[in-house]
N, C-alpha and C positions, 0 to 999 in steps of 0.2 A: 598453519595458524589461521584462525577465523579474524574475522575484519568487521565483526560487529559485536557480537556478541557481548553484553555484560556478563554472560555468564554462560560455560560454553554450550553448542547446540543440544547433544545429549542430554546432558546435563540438566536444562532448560526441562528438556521433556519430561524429567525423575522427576522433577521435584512439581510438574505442571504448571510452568508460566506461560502463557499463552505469548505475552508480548513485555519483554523485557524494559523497553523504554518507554512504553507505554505503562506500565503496570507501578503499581507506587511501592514506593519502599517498606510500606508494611504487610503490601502482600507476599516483599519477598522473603521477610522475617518468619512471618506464618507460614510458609511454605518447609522452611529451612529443614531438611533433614537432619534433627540434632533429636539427643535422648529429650522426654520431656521433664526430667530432673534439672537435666541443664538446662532445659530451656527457662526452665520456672527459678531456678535458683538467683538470686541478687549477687551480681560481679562485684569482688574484693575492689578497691579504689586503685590498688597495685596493679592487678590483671588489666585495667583498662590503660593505665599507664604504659603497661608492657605492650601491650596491642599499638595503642598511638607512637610510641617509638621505633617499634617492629614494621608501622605505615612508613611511615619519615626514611626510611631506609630504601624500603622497595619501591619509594617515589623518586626519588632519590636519582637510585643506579637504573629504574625502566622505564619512567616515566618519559613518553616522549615528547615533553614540552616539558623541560628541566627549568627552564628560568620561573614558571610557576611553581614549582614548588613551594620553596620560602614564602608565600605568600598563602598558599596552600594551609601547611603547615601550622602559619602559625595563629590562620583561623582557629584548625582546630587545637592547638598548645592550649590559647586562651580560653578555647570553652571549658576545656578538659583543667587548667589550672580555676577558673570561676565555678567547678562542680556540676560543669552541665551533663556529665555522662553517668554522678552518681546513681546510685540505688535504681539502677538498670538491669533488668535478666539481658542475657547471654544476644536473643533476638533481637530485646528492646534496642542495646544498644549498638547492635549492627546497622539498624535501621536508624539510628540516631546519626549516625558517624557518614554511612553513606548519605543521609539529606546534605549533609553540611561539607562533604567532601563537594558534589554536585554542584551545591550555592558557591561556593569558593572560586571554582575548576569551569562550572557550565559544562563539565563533559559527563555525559550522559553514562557514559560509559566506565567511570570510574564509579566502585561500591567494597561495600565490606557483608559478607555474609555469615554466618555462624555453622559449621559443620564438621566434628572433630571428625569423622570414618574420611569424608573429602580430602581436610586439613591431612591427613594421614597417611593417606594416597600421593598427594601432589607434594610434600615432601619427600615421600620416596623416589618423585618421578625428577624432581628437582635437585634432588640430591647427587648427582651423573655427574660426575666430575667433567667439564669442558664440553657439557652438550649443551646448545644452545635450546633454552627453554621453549617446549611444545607443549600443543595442548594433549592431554591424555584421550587415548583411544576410548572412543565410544562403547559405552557396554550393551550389551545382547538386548537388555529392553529398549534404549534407545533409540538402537537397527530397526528392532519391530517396529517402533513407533513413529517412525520414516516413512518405513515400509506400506504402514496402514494408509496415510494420505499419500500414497504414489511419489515420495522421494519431493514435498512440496505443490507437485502439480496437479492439483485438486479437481480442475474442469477443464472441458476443451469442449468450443463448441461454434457451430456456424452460424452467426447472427443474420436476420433479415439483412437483404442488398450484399449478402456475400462477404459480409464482414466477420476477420475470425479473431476469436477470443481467447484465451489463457489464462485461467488463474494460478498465480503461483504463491502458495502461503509462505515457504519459508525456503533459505537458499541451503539444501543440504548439501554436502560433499558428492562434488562432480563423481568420487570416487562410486557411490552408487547411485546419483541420480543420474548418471548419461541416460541409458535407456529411457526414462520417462520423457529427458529435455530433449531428447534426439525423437522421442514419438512425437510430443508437443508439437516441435514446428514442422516435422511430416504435415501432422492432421490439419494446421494452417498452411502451408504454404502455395494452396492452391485457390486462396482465398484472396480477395480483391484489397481488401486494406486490413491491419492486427490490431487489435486492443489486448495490450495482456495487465490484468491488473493485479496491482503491487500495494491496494490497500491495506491496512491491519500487517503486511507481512514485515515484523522486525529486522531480519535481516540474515545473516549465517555465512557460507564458506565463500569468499573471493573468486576460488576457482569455477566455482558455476556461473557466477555474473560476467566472468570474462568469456566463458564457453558462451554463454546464451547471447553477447552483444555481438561476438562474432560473424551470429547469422544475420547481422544489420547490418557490419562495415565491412567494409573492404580491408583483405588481409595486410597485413602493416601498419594499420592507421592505430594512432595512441591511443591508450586507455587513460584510467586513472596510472599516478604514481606514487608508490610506497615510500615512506621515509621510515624506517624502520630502527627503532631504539639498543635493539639486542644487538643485531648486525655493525650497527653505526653504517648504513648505508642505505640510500635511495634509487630501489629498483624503477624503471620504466615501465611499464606493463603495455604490450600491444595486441592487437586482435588475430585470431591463428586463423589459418585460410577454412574455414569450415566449407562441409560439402555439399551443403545449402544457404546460399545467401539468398534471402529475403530484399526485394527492391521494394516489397510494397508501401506506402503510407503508416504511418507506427503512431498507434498511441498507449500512452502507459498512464495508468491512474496510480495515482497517491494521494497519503491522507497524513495526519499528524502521524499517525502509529507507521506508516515507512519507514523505517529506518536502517541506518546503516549499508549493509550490501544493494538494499532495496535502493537507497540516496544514490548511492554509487554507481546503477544503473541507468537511473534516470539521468542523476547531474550530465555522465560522460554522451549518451545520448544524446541529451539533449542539447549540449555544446555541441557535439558535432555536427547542429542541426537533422540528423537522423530522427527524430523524435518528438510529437509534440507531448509535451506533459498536461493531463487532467487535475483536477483537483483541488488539495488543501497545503500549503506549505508542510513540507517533510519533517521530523524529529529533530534534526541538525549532528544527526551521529555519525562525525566523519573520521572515528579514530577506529584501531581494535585493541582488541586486550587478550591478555592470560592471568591465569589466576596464580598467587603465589599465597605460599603458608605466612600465615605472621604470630602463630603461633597458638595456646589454649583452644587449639580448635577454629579461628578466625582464619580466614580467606579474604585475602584482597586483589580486586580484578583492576588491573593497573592498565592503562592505554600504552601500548606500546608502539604502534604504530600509525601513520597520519597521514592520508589519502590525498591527491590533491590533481590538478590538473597541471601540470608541468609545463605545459605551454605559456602559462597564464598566472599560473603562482596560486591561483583561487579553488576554494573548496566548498563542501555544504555542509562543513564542521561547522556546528552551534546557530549557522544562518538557517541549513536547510535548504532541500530545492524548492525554488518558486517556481509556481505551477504556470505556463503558458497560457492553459484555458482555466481560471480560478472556477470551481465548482463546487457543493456540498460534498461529503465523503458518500452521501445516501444516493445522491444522483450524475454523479461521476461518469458514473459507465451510461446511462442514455444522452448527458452531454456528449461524451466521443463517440458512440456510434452517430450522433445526429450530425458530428464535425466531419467522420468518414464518409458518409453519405452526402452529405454537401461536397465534400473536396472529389468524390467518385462522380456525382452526376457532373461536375463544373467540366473533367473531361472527359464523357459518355459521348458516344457516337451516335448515331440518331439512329442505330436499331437498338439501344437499350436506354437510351435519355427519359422513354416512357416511364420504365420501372421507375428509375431515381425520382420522377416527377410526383410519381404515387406515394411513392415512401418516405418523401420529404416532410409533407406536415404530419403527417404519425411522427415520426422523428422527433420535430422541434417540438410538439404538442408534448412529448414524452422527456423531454429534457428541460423545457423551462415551465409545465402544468400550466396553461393561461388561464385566467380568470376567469369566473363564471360570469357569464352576459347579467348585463344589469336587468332587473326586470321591467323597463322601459324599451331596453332594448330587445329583448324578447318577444314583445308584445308586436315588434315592427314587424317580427316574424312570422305569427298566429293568422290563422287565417285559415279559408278553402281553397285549397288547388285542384288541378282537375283528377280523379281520382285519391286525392290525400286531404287530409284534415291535419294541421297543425296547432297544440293545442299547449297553453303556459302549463306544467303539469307542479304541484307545492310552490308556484312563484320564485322557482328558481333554475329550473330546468325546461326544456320541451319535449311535447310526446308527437310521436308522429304514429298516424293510423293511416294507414294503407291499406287496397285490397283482400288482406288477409285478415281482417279485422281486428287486432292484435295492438296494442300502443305500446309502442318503442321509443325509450328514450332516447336522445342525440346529444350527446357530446360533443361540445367544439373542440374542434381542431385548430381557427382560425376563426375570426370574425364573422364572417359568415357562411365558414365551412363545418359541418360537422359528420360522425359517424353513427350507422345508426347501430343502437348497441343490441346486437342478436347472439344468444350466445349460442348458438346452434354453427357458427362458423368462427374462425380466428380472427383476432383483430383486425388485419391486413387485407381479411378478403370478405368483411363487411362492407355491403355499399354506401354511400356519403351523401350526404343533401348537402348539394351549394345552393344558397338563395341569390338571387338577382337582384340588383338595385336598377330601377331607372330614376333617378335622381335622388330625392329623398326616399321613397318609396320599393319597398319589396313588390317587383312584377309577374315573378316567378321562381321557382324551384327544379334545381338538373338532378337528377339521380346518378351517381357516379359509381360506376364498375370497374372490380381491379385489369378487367382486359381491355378498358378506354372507351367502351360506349357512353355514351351519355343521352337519359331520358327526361325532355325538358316537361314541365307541367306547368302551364301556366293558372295565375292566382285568378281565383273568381273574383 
């Protein structure tokens, strides 16, 4: 069983939701694989009747927060007895039914979709006398469609200062992502501190989020724990000795659109203090679900199970994980590499404290954009140096002309540090102008090289 999903992983890919808690409920109406008769046709007052009954039932026996129900319910009884679901097509009013199930519930994860071929299937698969409800086997396009983004694991790569990164978009079935999640932390774990970021990625199979924290904790330490509605029982869930464990520094980015397994990653993380979290507070989807028939074609994806930290009783249903270091979703990842590189140079040894020295204001400059110097303050900077001419270039910027006779603009970095921007070389190993102050005044200018020389020029 999946442990996020509104709707299950495959599934998700047929019909192309990108991000299921993120994504509104009429994009999942428009998506719906139903004939477009039915789609277009206006539901009898009966049919919506049968549907909201056929709800009430499988809330009922799966839901797992029973005591909400009745209260659930009888939101939607009332709307549905005040005609709010009239002269609604087949979509409309799936998309009606899941807003108000949601408003009710606040679980993210509860919805009603429209699809009789689905509806038809998941009957049959539900109809097993004494088998505990699963979700249906993924079909062959879905595999493909795994397969094309690497089983989730989208990037892998080595950041400036030896910092390695991970993107993983979605958490497919350990069953065929091992390989990609067993390459992933190969290709990092020679690396000095991880960023794997969990932006945008909704969520998917439990069993990859427990494989993948394995390689942060120590074998036996707890995970999340299942309360599980079908079962009537609450598993422990703990970390298996994997045959790489990661000691390094961890950070993990999220954003509103995290959700679910992605929550569940970070929350248990980052309780264990193994983890520091980037970001934007998480979706708050701490349940999972499966979908059940309710009849005419209607699916409803019911929460049946509820994730939580067992030590503690606490979870990041409907709260959400709060981020450790709060940042934009857009600048997320140059916050954590700038907080790796600060925690890496604090214990650098004085044959690499150099590097970390260089790479610090690129860092902070790339994680918080400092403002553009005033143009007063600019002006302190303008001037003749000995071989250089510093010059305000549109009164908002400066140009520096050097030997080469060429004017180049500079970028601060820092108040009175800047780069000079050449693009014949990479960021990193562009040289710097630091200006000198002797009291109020600019005295001179150092020229700064990524292997530590330093060329002073003093101001004519």
């Amino acid at each position: 069983m999946m442990d996020k999903y509104l709707i299950p992983d495959w599934y998700l890919m047929s019909i192309r939701i990108a991000s299921v808690l993120a994504a509104s409920v009429a994009c999942l109406a428009s998506f719906a694989p139903a004939s477009s008769q039915a789609q277009q046709a206006v539901l009898r007052r009966e049919v919506t009747r049968q549907v909201v009954d056929s709800l009430r039932g499988r809330l009922r026996t799966y839901y797992v927060f029973p005591d909400s129900v009745a209260a659930i319910m009888r939101a939607i009884t009332t709307k549905w007895e005040a005609g709010g679901f009239d002269s609604l097509t087949a979509n409309g009013f799936a998309s009606r039914l899941t807003g108000d199930l949601r408003t009710a519930s606040r679980d993210s994860h509860l919805a009603v979709v429209f699809d009789p071929k689905f509806e038809t299937r998941l009957r049959a698969l539900r109809g097993r006398a004494g088998a505990i409800p699963a979700d249906p086997p993924p079909t062959p396009d879905a595999v493909a469609a795994d397969r094309r983004i690497n089983n989730g694991f989208t990037r892998a790569e080595i950041l400036d200062g030896n910092v390695g990164y991970l993107r993983l978009e979605r958490w497919v079935d350990l069953k065929r992502s091992r390989a990609s999640a067993v390459a992933g932390i190969a290709f990092v774990a020679n690396s000095d501190a991880v960023i794997i970021d969990l932006r945008g990625n909704p969520g998917g199979y439990g069993n990859l989020r427990d494989f993948l924290a394995s390689h942060f904790l120590a074998a036996g330490t707890p995970l999340l724990s299942e309360r599980n509605s079908l079962t009537k029982q609450t598993t422990p869930m703990r970390a298996a000795g994997a045959t790489l464990r990661l000691s390094q520094p961890l950070f993990l980015l999220v954003d509103r659109g995290s959700a679910s397994g992605s929550e569940g990653f970070a929350f248990i993380l980052q309780r264990r203090q193994r983890a520091r979290v980037v970001g934007d507070t998480t979706a708050g989807g701490g349940t999972g679900n499966l979908g059940f028939p309710l009849g005419n074609g209607f699916i409803a994806y019911v929460s049946s199970k509820f994730l939580f930290d067992q030590a503690t009783g606490r979870s990041y249903h409907i709260r959400g994980v709060q981020p450790d270091i709060p940042a934009t979703s857009e600048r997320a990842l140059a916050v954590a590499h700038h907080q790796a590189i600060e925690q890496l140079m604090s214990r650098a040894d004085s044959s690499s404290v150099r590097r970390y020295q260089w790479l610090l204001p690129w860092s902070k400059a790339r994680a918080s954009e400092p403002e553009a110097p005033a143009d007063s303050q600019l002006r302190l900077f303008a001037g003749k140096y000995e071989r250089v001419e510093i010059n305000v270039v549109d009164g908002a910027a400066l140009g520096f002309l050097g030997a080469e006779g060429v004017v180049r603009r500079l970028r601060p970095l820092e108040r009175n540090l800047f780069v000079l921007e050449d693009p014949r070389f990479r960021e990193l190993d562009r040289i710097r102008v630091r200006f000198v102050f002797a009291g109020d005044r600019v005295s001179a200018l150092e020229l700064l090289t990524p292997d530590g020389n330093v060329h002073r020029r003093a101001r004519l």
